[in-house]
N, C-alpha and C positions, 0 to 999 in steps of 0.2 A: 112750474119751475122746479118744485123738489122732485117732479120725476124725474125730467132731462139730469138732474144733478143725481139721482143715481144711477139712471142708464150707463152715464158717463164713467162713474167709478166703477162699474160692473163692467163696463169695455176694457177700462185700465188696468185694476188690482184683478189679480190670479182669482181664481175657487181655489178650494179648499183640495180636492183633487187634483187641479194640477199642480198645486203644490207636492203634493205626494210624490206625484208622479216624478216630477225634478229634481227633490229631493232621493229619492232612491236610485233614478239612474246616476246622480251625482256619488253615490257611497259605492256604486256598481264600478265605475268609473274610475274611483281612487282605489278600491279593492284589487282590478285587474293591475293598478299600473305600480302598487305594491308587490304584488305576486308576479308582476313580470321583471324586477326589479330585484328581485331575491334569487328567484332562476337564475339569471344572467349573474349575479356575484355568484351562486353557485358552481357556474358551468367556468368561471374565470378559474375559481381559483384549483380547479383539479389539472392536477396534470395530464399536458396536452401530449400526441406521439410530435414526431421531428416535423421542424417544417417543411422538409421536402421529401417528406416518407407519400406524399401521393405518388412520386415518382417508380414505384414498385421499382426501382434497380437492385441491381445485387448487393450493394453497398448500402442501402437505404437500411436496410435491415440490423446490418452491423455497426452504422451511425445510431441507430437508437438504441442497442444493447450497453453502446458504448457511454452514452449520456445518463442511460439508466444505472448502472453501474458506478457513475462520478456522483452522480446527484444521491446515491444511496450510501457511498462513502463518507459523504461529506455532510451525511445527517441534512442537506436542504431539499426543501418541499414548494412548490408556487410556481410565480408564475412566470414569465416569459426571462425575469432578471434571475432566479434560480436556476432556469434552466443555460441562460447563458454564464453565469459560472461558471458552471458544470463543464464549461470545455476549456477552462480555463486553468494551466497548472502551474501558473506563476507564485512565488511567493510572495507575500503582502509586504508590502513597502518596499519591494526590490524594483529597479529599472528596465521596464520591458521594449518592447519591438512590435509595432505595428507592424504590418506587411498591407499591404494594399495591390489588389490583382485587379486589373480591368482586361475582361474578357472581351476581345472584341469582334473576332469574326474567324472565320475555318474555312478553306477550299480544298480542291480534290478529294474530301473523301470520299471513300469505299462506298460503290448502292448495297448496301445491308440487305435490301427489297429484292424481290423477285423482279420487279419491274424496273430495278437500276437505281430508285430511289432511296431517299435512307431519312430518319425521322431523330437525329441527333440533339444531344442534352449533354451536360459536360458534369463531372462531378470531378471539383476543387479538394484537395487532401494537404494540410499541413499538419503532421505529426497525427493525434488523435481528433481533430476536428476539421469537420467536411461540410463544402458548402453544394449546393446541388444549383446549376442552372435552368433558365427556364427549356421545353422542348420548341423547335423550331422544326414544322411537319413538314417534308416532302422535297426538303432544298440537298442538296451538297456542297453549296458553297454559304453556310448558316452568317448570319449577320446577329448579333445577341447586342452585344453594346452595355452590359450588368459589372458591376462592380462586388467584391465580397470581398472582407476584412477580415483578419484573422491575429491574436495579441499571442506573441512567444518570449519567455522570459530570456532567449538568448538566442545570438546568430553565431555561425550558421547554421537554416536550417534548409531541407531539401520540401518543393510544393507541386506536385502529381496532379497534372490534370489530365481524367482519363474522360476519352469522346466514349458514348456507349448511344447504341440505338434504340429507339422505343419500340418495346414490343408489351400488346396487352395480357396476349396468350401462351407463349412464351417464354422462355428467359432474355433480359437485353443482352443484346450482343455488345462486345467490344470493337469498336473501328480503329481504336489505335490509344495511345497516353504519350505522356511526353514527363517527365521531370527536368525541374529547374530547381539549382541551387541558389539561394539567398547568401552572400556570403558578409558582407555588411550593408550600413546604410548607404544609400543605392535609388538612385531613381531612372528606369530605363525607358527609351519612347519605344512606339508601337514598332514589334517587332513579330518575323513569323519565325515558327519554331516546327520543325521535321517528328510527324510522328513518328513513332517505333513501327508501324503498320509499311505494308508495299508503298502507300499513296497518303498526302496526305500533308494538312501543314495548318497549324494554328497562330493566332495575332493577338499577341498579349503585351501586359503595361503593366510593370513592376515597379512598387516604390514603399518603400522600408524605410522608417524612422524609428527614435525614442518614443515611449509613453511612458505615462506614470498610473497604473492603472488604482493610486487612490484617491484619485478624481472622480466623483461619480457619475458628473456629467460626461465626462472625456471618455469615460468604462462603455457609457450606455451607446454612447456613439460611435466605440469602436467595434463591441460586441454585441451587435443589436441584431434583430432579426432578419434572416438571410432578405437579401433583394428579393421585392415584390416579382412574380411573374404579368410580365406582357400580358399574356392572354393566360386565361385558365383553361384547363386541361377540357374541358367540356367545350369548347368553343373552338382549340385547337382541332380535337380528333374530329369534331364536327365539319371543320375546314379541311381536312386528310381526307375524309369519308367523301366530300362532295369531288377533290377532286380539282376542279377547275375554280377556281377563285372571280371576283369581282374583276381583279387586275387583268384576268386572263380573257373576259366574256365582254367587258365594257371596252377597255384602252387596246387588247392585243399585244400585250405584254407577254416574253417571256414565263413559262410554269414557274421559273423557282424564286419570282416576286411572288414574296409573301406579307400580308397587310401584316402590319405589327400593331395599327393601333390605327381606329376609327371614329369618328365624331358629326356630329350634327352640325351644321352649320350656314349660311347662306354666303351668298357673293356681295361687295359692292356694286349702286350702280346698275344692276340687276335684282335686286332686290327679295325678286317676287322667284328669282331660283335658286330654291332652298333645298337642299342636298346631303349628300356625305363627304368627309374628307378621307381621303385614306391614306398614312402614311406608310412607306415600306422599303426596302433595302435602297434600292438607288431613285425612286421619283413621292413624288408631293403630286396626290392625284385627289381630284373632283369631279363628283357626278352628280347632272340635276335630271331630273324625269319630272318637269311640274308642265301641267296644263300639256300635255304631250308633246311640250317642246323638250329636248334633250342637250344638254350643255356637258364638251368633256373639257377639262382640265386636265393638263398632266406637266409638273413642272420636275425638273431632274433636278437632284438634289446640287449639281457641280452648279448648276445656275444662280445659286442665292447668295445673295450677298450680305443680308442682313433681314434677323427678326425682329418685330416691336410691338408691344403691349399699345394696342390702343384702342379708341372710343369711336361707334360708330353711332349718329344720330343722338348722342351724349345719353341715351341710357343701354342700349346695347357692347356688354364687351364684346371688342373684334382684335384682331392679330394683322398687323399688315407686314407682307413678307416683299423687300426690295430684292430684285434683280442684279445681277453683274451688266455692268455696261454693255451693251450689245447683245444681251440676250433678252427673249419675250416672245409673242407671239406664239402661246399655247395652249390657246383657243377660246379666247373671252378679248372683249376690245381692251387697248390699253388703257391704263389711267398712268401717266407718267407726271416723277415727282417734279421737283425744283431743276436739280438737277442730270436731269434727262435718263437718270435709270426708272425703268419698268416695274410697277409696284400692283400685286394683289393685296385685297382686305375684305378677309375673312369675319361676320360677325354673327352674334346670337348662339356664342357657346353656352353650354350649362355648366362648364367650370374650364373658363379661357387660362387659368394659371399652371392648370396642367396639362392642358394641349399645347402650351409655352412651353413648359420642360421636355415636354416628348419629341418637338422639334427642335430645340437644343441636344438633346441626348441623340437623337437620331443625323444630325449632320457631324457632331462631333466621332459617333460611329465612322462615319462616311471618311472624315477627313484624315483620319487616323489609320483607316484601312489606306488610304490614298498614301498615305508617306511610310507606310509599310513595305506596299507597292514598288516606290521608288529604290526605296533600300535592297529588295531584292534586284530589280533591273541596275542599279551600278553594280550591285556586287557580281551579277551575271557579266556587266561588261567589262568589269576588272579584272574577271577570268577569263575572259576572251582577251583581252590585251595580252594577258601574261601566258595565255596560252598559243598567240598568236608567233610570238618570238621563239619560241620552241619549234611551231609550225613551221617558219621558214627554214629553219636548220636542217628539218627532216625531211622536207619537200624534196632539196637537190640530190638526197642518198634513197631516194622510195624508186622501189622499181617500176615501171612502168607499168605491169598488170594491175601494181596495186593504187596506181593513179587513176586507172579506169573503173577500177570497184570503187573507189573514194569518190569518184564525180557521177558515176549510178546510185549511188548511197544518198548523195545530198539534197535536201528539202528544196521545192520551188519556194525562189523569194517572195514572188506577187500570185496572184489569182489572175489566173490564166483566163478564165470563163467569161471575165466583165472586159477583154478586152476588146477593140474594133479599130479597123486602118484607119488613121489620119492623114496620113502624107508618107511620098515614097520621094526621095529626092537625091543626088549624088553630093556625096564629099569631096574637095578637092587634095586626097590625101589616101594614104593606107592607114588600116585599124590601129595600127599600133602608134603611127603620128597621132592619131585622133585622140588614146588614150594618153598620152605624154603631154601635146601639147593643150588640149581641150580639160581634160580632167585627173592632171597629175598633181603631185602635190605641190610642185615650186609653181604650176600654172596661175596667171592671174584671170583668165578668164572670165571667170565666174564673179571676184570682186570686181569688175569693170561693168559684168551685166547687171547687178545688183545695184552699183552705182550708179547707172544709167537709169533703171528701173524707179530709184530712191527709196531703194529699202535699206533696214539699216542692221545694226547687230551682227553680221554676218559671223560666223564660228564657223570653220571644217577643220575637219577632224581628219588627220592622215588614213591613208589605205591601209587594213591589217586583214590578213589569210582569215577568214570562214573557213572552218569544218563544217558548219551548217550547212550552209549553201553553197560553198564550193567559189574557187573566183576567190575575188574583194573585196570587203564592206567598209562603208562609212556613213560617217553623219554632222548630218549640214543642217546649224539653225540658223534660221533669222527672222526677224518681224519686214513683213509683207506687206503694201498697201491694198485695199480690197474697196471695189468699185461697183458690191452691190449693194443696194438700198437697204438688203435685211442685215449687212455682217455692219461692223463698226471699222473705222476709216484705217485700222492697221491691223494685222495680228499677228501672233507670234505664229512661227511655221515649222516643224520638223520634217525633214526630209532625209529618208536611210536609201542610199545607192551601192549598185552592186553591179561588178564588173566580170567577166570572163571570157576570156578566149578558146578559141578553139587548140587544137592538138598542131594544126599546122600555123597557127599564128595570123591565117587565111580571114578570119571570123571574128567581130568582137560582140558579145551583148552585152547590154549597160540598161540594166533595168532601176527605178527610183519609186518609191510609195513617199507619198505628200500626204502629209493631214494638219489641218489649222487648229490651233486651240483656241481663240479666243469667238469665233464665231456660235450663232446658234446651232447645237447639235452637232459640234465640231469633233468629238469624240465617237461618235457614229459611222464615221466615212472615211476613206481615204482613199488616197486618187493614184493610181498604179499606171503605170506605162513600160514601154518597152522598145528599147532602139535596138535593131539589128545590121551592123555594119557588115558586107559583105564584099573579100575585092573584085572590083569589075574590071582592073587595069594594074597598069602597075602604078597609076599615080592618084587613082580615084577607089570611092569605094561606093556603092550602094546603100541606103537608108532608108530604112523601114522603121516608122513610127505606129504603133499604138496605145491607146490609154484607155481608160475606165474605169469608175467607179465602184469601190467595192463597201457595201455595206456592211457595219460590223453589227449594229442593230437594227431592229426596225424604228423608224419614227413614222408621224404623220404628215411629212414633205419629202417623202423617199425620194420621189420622180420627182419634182422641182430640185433637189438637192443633185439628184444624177444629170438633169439637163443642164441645169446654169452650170455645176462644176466642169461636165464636158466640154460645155462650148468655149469657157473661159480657159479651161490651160489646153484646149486647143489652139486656140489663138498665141497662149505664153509658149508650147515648144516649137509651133515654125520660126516664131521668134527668137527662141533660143540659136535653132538651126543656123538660121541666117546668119547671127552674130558670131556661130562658132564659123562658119565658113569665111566671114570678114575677118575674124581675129585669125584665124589659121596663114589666112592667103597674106596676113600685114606679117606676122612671123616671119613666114619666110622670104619674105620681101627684105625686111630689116637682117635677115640673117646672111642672104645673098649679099647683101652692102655691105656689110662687115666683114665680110669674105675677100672682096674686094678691095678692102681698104689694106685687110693685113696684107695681100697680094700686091698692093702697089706700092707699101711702104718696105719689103723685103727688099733687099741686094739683090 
């Protein structure tokens, strides 16, 4: 018995040696994480260079002479709150001015590159402090989506953002800058602004208020460390170098989709394909490679309807991202919610609260450049209207040579290449009845077919003279019914028609581009045609119809999307035909009666 009884304490209690033993790696142990605890307050409190002095630009260099220079006036030393001081030259207890810049996106610039491409990064200037944006390798039309603050004791003041191109070896080039005056408080939405360069045009979001900068919280938060960069520089020029991106080898995407931010993740439902997400300018893309089956994903950002923090199997955080009504199908089965929109759910992030914000930050990029968008197309068509009234006045005193170099000058309306005969069939009428009575402005036509059809909303817009394209333009909305199984039971339709005659009044063509908005990948396509009235008589004319589909991107239902649209507004313009040749032949039926009537009622 007493041996079993010290065997057992001799299995349980330590030696004497391994005491030692754990006793010294224990003081090894607190030693290192002393001494690495000392470092680090070391390395904190020395003064850091700027934070966007990796950027080697030209300016990089004189933003920290400049900072150097404040911070050595003003006797402060440390750390990141010293150095933001330092740009600071308001006097203490006076009323200052936030300014708030949201940088959102850049098109047409300059290829800087030998190869046409350009590697653009923006540096923000209000008076002596400069904020530097992150680089975005290899696009020309950049997507950023960053924010940078900047506190001035008084308005106005003027805020210089200049584009410049990444070069390593080098100096950076300049593509252009733009100044904007602040003139008081002020909040503007997403608007583009005309570089000083050939080409070129930047999309920014101004908002100026009071602050008090002896608040120290309110200080820290206005003049805190510039925005994080997207990617770091080493991962960027890593992605320059290769070349061809994930976007471009997996999905078939467009070169200047560039991933802005990537994460681990798996699928609902599918479980076992567990993947990458890739977020980037305009789509929300996944790819699985498990067990050698391959799963793509690719959701466009115009498709989402809403994001949501949620739980998958109650200990996995996942993200689930709803759909807009009638869109889905982009290439995983659906799981649809309650009420019938189309829902993914993403789980098994390693930090799902910031792949949250990243896909907030990056639709609201999106949405922002989108109503940018719009503001330039009215204020384009508000110059055509007002240029259009001028048009007519000069058309009847322009000389005739110079009407034939104005209509060799002018751009084709539709693409020619995607079209093919539908139907040849005769009008009961000459081109210029057809144009008066079928598609003039007092004509009802068109609200009779529409009514018949049961579409609703109908808007047109009067005829007004193209320079562009020479001829007539207008534009006709309305919400359409849609009788296939993928689109949703209405959509909204834009349709731009355009009209011209020939020199002897012999000839009419009336071309129209159709594109739905509300369907899936409605944005991608648009349906072009082409009527050619020719006279065959003195009371008829000839009618030649084509159409086709013209793709403005690629997706993955190209040719389902070009078959079903064919066949169906094949079918909608002989029906069109017919109706205008009923409505034509009633016109003037009804106009002969009335002819008649005044004839039998005269003395």
């Amino acid at each position: 018995m007493g041996q079993c009884v010290s065997w057992a304490l001799g299995l349980l209690l330590p030696s004497v040696w391994e005491a030692e033993v754990a006793i010294s790696a224990t003081a090894l142990l607190i030693a290192a994480l002393i001494l690495f605890l000392l470092t680090s307050d070391h390395h904190a409190n020395k003064p850091t260079p700027a934070a966007a002095g990796s950027n080697s630009s030209p300016a990089s260099s004189s933003a920290a002479a400049t900072r150097n220079r404040d911070a050595a006036g003003r006797g402060r030393s440390g750390g990141a709150r010293g150095r933001a001081v330092s740009e600071i030259t308001c006097a203490p207890g006076a009323c200052s001015y936030v300014i708030k810049l949201e940088l959102l996106s850049a098109k047409y610039l300059i290829g800087a590159n030998l190869e046409g491409s350009s590697d653009p990064f923006a540096v923000i200037s209000c008076g002596e402090q400069k904020r530097f944006s992150s680089m975005v390798p290899s696009p020309r039309n950049p997507l950023w989506g960053e924010e940078f603050n900047f506190l001035v004791d008084q308005l106005p003041v003027e805020v210089t953002i200049t584009i410049y191109d990444w070069d390593t070896v080098c100096k950076c080039k300049v593509i252009g800058s733009v100044t904007i005056a602040v003139l008081s408080e002020d909040e503007t939405g997403a608007s583009w602004y005309e570089l000083d360069s050939k080409f070129g045009q930047i999309c920014l979001r101004l908002h100026s208020t009071k602050a008090f900068p002896d608040s120290d919280s309110f200080f820290e938060e206005c003049t805190g460390v510039e925005s994080p960069r997207k990617m770091t520089l080493k991962k960027q020029r890593q992605e320059m170098i290769e070349g061809i991106g994930p976007l471009q080898t997996i999905y078939k995407l467009p070169h200047d989709e560039i991933v802005h931010q990537s994460y681990s993740c798996a699928l609902e439902r599918c479980f076992l394909h567990h993947g990458r997400m890739y977020i980037s300018q305009w789509h929300l893309c996944f790819h699985s490679n498990v067990f050698s089956k391959q799963l793509n994903v690719i959701i466009p950002l115009q498709d989402i309807d809403e994001i949501k923090r949620s739980q998958h199997s109650l200990i996995n955080p996942s993200i689930t991202i709803f759909l807009n009504a009638g869109a889905g199908g982009h290439g995983t089965p659906r799981s649809s919610s309650q009420n019938g929109r189309v829902r993914y759910t993403f789980a098994s992030f390693w930090s799902r609260n910031r792949t949250f914000r990243a896909l907030e930050i990056a639709l609201r990029s999106y949405e922002a450049t989108l109503e940018a968008e719009k503001k330039v197309r009215a204020h384009v068509l508000l110059q055509k209207d007002s240029s259009s009234v001028l048009g007519t006045k000069t058309d009847s005193t322009m000389a005739p040579e110079k009407r034939i170099e104005k209509a060799i000058a002018s751009q084709p309306f539709i693409n020619e290449h995607v079209l093919a005969d539908v139907t040849s069939k005769f009008f009961p009428g000459s081109p210029e009845k057809f144009f008066s009575t079928i598609l003039g402005d007092n004509s009802m036509f068109f609200q009779q077919y529409r009514d018949a059809r049961k579409d609703t909303d109908l808007k047109l817009r009067k005829w007004c003279a193209s320079e562009e394209y020479g001829g007539k333009v207008r534009e006709v909305t309305f919400r359409s019914q849609c009788h296939s199984p993928l689109c949703p039971p209405d959509t909204a339709v834009t349709e731009w028609q355009h009209a011209s005659f020939s020199k002897d009044k012999r000839n009419l063509t009336y071309e129209t581009k159709h594109q739905a908005h509300d369907v899936p990948f409605g944005s991608y396509f648009e349906i072009h045609s082409r009527w050619s009235l020719r006279t065959a008589s003195s009371s008829t004319c000839q009618v030649n119809i084509k159409i086709g589909v013209n793709m403005k991107k690629w997706c993955i239902l190209q040719s389902r999307i070009k078959s079903g649209a064919t066949d169906e507004y094949r079918r909608e313009v002989c029906k069109i035909l017919e109706a205008a040749c009923d409505y034509f032949l009633k016109s003037e039926s009804n106009s002969q009666d009335s002819d008649e009537i005044v004839m039998a009622s005269s003395p």
